[in-house]
TIVEX-611157 format. One record per residue (C-alpha): x, y negated, z negated; residue number from 1; residue in three letters. Coordinates in Angstrom, 2 decimals, padded with zeros to 5 digits. Layout:
! residues N
         X         Y         Z     i    aa
         X         Y         Z   NUM   Ala
...
//
This chain:
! residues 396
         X         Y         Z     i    aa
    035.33   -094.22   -069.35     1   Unk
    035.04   -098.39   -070.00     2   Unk
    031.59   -099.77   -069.01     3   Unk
    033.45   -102.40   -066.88     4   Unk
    035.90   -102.72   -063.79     5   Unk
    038.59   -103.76   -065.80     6   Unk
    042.15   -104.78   -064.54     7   Unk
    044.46   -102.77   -066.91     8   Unk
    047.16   -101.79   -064.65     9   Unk
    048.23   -097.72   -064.35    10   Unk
    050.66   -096.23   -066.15    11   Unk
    052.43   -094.74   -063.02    12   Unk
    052.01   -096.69   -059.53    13   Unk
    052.39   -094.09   -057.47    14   Unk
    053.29   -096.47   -054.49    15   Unk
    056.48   -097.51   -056.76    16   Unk
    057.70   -093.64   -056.67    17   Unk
    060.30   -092.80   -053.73    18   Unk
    058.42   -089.84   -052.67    19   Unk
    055.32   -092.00   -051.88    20   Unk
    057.45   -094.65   -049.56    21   Unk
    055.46   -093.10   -046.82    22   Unk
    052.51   -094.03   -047.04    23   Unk
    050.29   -096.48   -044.68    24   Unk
    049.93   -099.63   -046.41    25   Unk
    045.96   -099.68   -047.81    26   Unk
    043.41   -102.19   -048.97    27   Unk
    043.32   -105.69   -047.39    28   Unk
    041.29   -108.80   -047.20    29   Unk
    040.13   -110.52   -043.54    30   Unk
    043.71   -112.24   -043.26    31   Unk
    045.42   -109.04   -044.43    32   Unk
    046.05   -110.10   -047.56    33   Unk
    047.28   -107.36   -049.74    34   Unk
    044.70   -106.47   -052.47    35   Unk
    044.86   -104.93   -055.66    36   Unk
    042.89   -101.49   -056.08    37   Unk
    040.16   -102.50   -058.27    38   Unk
    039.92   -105.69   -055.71    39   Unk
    039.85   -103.64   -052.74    40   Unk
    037.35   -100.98   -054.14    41   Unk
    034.60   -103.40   -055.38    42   Unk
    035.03   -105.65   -052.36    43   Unk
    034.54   -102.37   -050.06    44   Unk
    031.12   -101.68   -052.03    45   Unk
    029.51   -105.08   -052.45    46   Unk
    030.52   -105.50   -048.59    47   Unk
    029.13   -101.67   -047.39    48   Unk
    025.61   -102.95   -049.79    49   Unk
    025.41   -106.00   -047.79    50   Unk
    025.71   -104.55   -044.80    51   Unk
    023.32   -101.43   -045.76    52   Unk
    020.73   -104.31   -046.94    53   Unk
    021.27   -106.83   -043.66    54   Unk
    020.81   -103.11   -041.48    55   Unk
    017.03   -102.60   -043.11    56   Unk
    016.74   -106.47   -042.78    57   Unk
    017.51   -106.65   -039.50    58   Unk
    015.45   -103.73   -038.36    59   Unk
    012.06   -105.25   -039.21    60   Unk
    013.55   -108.27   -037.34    61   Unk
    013.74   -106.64   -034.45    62   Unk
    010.50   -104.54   -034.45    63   Unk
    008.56   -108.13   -035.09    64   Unk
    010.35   -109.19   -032.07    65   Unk
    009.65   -105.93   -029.91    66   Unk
    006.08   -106.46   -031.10    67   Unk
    004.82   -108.42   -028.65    68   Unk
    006.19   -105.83   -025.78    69   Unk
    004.02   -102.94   -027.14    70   Unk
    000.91   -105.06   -027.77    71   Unk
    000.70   -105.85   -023.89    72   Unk
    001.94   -102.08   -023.25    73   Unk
   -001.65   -101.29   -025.68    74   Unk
   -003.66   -104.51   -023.42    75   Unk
   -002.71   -102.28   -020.28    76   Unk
   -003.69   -099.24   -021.58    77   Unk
   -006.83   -100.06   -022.42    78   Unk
   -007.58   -102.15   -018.91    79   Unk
   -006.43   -099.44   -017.35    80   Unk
   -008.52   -097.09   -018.70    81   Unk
   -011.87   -099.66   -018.64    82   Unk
   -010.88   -100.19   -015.11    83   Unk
   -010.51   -096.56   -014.21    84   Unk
   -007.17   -097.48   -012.37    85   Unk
   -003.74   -097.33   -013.32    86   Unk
   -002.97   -100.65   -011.45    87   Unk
   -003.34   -102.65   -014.75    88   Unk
   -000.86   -100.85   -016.49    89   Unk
    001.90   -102.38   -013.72    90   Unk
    000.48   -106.14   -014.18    91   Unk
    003.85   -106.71   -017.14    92   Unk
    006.48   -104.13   -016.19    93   Unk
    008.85   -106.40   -018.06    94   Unk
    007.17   -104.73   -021.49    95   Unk
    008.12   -101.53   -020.48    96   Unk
    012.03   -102.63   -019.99    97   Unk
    011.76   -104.13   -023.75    98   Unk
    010.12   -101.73   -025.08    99   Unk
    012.13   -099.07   -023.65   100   Unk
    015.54   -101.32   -025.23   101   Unk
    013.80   -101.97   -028.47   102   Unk
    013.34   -098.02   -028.81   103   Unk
    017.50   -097.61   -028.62   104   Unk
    017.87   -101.09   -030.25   105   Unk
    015.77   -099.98   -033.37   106   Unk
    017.89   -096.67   -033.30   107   Unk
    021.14   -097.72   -033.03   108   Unk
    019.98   -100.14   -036.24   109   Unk
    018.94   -097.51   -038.28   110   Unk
    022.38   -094.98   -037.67   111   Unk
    024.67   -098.77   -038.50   112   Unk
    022.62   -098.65   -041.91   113   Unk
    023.24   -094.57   -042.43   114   Unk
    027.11   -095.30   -041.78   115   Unk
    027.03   -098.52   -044.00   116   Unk
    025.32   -096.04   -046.86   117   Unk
    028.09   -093.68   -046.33   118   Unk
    030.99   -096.22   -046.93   119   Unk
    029.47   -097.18   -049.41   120   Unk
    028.96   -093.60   -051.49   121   Unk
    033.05   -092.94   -050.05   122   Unk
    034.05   -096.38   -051.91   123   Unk
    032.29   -095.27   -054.89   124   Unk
    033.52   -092.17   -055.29   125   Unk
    037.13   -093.55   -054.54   126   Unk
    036.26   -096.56   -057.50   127   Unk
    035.17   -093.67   -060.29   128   Unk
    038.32   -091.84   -059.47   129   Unk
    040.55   -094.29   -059.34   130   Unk
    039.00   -095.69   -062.89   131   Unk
    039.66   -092.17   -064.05   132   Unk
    042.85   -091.43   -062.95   133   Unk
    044.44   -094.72   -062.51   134   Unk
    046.65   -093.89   -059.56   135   Unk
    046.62   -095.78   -056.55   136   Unk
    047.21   -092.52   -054.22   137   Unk
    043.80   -092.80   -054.41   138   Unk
    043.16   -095.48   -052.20   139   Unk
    044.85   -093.89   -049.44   140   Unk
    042.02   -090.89   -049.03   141   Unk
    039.94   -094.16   -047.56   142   Unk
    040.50   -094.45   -043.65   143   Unk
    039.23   -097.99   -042.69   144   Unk
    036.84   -098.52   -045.38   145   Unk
    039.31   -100.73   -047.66   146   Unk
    039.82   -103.17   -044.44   147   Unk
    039.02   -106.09   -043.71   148   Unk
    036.63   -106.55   -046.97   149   Unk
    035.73   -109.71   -049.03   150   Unk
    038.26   -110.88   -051.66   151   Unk
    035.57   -111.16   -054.37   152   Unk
    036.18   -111.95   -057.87   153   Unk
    036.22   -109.21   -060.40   154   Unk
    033.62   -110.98   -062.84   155   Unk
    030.36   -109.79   -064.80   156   Unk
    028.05   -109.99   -061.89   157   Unk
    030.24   -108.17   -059.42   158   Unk
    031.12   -105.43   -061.95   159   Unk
    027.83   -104.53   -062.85   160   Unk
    026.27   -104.82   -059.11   161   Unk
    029.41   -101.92   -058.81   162   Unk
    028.48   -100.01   -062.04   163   Unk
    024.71   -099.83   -060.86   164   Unk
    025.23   -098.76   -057.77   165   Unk
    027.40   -096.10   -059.25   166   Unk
    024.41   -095.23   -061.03   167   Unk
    022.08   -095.22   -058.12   168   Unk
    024.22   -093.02   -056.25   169   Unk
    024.95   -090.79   -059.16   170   Unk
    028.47   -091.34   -058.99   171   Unk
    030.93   -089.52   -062.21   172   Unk
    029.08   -089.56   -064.96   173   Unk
    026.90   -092.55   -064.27   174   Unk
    023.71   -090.06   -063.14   175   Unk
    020.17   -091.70   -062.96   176   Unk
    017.63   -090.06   -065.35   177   Unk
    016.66   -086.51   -064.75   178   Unk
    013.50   -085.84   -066.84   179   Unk
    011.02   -087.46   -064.90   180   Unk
    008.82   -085.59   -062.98   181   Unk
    009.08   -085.18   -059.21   182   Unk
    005.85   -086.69   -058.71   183   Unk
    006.51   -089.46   -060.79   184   Unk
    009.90   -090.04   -058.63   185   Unk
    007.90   -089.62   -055.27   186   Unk
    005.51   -091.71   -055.94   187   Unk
    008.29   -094.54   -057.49   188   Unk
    009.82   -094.26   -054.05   189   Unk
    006.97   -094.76   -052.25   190   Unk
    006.00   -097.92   -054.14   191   Unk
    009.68   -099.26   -053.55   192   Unk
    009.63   -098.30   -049.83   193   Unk
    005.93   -100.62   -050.22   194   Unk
    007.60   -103.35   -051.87   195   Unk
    011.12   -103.33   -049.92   196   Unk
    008.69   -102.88   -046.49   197   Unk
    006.65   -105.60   -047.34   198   Unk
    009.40   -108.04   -048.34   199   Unk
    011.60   -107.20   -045.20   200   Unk
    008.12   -108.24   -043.27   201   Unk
    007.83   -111.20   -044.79   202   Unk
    011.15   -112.08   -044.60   203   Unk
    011.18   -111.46   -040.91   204   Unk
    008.20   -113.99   -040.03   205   Unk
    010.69   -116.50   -041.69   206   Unk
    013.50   -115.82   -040.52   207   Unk
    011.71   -116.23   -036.81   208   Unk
    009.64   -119.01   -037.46   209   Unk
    012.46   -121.46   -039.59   210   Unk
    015.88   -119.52   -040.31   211   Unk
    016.75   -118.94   -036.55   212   Unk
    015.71   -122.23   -035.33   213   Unk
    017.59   -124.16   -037.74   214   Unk
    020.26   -121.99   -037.49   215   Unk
    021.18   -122.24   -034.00   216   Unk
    024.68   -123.46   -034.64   217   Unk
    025.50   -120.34   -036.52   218   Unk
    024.11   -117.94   -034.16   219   Unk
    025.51   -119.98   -030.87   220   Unk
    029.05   -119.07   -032.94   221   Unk
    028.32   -115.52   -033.35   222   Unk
    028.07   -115.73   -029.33   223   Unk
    031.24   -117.66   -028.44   224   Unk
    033.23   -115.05   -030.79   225   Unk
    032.00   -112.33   -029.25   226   Unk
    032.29   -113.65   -025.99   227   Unk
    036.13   -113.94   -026.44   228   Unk
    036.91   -110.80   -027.86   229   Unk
    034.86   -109.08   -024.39   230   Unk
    037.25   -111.62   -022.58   231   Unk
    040.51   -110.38   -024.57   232   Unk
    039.28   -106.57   -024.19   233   Unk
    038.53   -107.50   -020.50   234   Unk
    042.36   -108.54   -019.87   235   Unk
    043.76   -106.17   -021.68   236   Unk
    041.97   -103.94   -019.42   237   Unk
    043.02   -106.12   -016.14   238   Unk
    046.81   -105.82   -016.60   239   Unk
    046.73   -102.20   -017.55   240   Unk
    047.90   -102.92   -021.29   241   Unk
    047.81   -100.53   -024.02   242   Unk
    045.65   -102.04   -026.45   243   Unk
    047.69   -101.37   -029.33   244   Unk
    051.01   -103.04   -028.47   245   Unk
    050.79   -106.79   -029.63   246   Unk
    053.54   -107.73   -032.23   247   Unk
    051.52   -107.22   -035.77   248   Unk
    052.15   -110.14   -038.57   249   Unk
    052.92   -107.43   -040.50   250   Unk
    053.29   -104.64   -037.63   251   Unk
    056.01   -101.55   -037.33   252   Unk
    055.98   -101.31   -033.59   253   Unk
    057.61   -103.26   -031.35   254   Unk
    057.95   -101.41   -027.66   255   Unk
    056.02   -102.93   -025.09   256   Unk
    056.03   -100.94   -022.67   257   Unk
    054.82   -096.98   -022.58   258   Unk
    058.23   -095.48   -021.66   259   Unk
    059.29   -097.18   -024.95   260   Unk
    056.21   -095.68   -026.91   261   Unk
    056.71   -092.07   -025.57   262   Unk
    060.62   -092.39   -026.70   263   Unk
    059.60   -093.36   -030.52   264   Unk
    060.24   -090.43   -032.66   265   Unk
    057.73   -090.25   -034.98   266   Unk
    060.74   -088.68   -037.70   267   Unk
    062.20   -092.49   -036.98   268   Unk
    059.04   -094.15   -038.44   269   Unk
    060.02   -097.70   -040.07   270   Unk
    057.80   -098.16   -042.88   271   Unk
    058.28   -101.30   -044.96   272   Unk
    062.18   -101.12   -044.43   273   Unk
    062.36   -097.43   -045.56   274   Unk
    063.65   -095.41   -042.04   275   Unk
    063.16   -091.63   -042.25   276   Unk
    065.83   -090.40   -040.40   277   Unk
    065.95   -086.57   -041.61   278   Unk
    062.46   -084.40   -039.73   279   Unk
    062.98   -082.37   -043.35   280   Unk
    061.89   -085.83   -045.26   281   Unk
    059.82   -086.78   -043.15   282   Unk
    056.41   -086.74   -045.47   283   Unk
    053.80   -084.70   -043.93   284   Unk
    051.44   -086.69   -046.38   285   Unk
    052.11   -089.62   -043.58   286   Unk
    051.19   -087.27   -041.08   287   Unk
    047.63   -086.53   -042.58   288   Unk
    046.86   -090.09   -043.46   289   Unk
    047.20   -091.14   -039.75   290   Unk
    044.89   -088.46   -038.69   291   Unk
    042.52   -089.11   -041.29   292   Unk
    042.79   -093.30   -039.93   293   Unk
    042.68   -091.87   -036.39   294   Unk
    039.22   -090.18   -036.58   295   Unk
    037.35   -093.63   -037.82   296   Unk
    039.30   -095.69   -035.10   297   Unk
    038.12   -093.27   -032.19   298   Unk
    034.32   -093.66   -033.59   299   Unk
    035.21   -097.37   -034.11   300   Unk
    035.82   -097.68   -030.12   301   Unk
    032.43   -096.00   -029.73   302   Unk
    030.63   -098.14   -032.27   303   Unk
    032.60   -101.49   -030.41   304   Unk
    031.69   -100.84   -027.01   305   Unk
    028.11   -100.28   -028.13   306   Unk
    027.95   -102.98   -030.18   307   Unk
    028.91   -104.80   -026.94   308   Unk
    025.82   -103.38   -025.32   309   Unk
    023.47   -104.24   -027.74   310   Unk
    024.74   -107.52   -028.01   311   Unk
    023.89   -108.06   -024.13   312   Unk
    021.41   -106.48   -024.08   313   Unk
    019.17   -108.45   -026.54   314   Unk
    020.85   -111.79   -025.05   315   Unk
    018.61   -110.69   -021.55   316   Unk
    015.46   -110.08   -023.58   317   Unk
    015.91   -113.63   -025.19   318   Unk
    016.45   -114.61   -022.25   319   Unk
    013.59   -112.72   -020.72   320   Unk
    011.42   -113.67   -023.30   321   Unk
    012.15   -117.51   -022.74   322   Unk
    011.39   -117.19   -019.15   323   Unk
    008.12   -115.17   -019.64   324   Unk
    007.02   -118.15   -022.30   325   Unk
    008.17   -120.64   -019.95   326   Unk
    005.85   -118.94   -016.94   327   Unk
    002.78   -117.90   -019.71   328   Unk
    002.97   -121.95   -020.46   329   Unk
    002.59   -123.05   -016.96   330   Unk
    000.11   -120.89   -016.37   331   Unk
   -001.69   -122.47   -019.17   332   Unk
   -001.56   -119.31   -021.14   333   Unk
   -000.75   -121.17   -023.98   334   Unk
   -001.46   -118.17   -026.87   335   Unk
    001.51   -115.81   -024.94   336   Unk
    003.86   -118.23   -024.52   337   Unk
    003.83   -118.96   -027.95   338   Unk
    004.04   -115.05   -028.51   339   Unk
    006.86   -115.25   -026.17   340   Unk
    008.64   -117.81   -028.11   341   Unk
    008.12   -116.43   -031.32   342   Unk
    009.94   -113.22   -030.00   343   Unk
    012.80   -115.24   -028.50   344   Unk
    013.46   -116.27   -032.35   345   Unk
    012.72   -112.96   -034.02   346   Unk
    015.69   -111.34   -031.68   347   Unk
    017.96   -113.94   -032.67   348   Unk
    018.44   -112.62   -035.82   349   Unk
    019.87   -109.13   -034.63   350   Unk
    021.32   -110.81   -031.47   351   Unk
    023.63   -112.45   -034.09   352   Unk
    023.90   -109.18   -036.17   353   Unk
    025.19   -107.64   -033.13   354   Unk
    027.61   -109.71   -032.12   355   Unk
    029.27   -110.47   -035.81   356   Unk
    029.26   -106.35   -036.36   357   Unk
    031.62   -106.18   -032.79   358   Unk
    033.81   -108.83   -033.95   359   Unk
    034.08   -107.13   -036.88   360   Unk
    034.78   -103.54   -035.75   361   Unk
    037.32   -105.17   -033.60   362   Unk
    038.89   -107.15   -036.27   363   Unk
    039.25   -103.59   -038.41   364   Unk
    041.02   -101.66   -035.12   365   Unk
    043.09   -104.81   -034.98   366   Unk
    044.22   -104.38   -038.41   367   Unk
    047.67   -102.61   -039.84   368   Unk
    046.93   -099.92   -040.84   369   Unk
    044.22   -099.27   -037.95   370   Unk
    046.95   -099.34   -035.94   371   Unk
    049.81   -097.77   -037.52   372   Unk
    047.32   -094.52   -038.42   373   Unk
    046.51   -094.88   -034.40   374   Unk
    049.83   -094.99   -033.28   375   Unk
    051.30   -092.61   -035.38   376   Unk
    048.75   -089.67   -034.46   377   Unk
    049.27   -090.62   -030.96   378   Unk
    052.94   -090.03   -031.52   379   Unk
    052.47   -086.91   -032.93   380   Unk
    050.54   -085.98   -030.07   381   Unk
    046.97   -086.34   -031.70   382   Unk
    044.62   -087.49   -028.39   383   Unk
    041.07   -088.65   -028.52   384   Unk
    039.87   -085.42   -026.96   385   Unk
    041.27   -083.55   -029.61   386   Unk
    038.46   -080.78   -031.12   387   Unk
    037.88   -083.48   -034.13   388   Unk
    036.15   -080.70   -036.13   389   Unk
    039.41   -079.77   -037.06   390   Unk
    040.38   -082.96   -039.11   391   Unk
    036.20   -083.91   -039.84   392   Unk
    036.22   -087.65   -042.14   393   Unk
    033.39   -089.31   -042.84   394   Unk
    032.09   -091.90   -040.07   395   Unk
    033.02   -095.46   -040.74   396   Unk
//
């Protein structure tokens, strides 16, 4: 096997064969730009990394801003106890609401970074057998994971970020070392959980006390795109509209109404000009692909809507947290409403992590092939209360 991702093209292209013509076009860029394999691969690693990284990132983010919630929680503890009354422990009930949100907050954080870890082992796998068998039928075991990535550039530093994470993961025959001892490997992880804890800390002060401040403008952008994709989901809701029925760029289905979607025979399926008209040619590979797609675009709507949530929910604590800093400083409580402030900032990192990651989700069930997988299952009378044990995929 080469050392590097190189770009030697397959002997056989499977997609070139007639009986492939039927499957779901895979691998594209933000604009749905077709990519090549190796391009679509890499991209879908280095992007599920980043996001695995920005998870851990923004997770110590949002316990320094939560801080300040269970600190009074502690202060009215301990008066309460002192005083032999539980009256102090009411005197901030707003730190019970925010710690009770950073508890699901902090959660939902840490499952975002599982699933991010999990794309990122299923691109990896799909890169070391791709580079083995060089046949792009590969690609199409992927769901979602090959949409919507970065177009990166196939140079030294992205192929050997790839090529160690292969070896991280102990993907093919890239496997870490195995001689060392299992205390020696415990306590190596231990002192890289140290490090990676105490660098996530640090980088968490700064990010609240200069990054967020300064970047404002970014994070006021983050906002207004969510904000319109809520107002698009809202009307879509309004007039009753089936969500996936807009005319695609690069789309198969063009009924508007659900008469004409119930009518479609899914043995008429137009794929890139090529019309199965025969049920006996009609490829059951097509079939299994659409399921497979359908299973990460039902826990796609999940992860949107609570996406949505969190995103709303941490604008009211910024908000909250302004107001309390705002009442602190009149009071002349000058040392909280600076700890107020400071945890107004800190949540404006995730705020902004929250709202780009339900953008994005919506961007990937807005893409082709989200939607042709979708709407094919549908046809074939696959429903979202299906028992999905049946056709298990990884979660995306």
């Amino acid at each position: 096997m080469s050392s590097g991702l190189d770009t030697q093209k397959p002997d056989s292209d499977p997609l070139q064969r007639p009986d492939s013509l039927a499957w779901i076009p895979v691998g594209h860029d933000v604009e749905e730009h077709d990519l090549p394999p190796l391009k679509a691969l890499a991209g879908a690693v280095i992007h599920a990394d980043h996001q695995k990284k920005r998870t851990g990132q923004e997770f110590a983010d949002e316990a320094v801003s939560d801080a300040a919630s269970f600190v009074e929680i502690g202060k009215g503890a301990v008066h309460a106890f002192m005083q032999q009354s539980p009256a102090a422990l009411a005197e901030n009930p707003f730190a019970y609401i925010s710690a009770t949100a950073a508890v699901y907050l902090l959660t939902q954080i840490h499952k975002d970074g599982d699933k991010a870890e999990g794309r990122l082992i299923n691109a990896l796998k799909l890169l070391e057998e791709y580079k083995r068998t060089r046949d792009s039928a590969v690609l199409h075991k992927a769901g979602l994971e090959l949409e919507q990535v970065p177009d990166i550039e196939l140079n030294a530093e992205t192929c050997g970020r790839t090529l160690s994470l292969m070896k991280v993961y102990e993907i093919g025959d890239r496997v870490a070392n195995t001689d060392e001892s299992t205390a020696k490997k415990l306590a190596d992880n231990l002192a890289h959980f140290g490090r990676t804890t105490r660098h996530a800390l640090k980088e968490s002060f700064v990010n609240a006390y200069w990054r967020n401040p300064t970047g404002i403008v970014g994070i006021f952008k983050s906002a207004v795109n969510a904000l319109r994709v809520s107002w698009r989901l809202a009307h879509i809701r309004a007039t009753g509209s089936n969500e996936v029925q807009h005319d695609h760029k690069k789309g198969l289905f063009k009924g508007k109404s659900e008469d004409a979607e119930q009518r479609f025979d899914i043995t008429r399926v137009v794929l890139k000009g090529i019309e199965v008209e025969n049920p006996a040619d009609f490829q059951p590979s097509l079939l299994e692909e659409s399921l497979h797609i359908d299973e990460q675009y039902q826990d796609l709507l999940k992860d949107r809507l609570k996406f949505m949530q969190m995103t709303v929910i941490q604008g009211i604590f910024i908000g909250a947290s302004i107001g309390q800093g705002v009442y602190n400083g009149l009071k002349g409580d000058a040392g909280w409403a600076f700890v107020n402030f400071s945890s107004a900032s800190a949540a404006s990192g995730p705020f902004k992590f929250f709202a780009e990651r339900y953008v994005e989700i919506d961007a990937i069930l807005r893409s082709h092939r989200a939607e042709t997988g979708h709407r094919l299952a549908s046809l074939a009378g696959r429903s979202s209360h299906d028992d999905r044990h049946d056709h298990h995929t990884p979660e995306l």
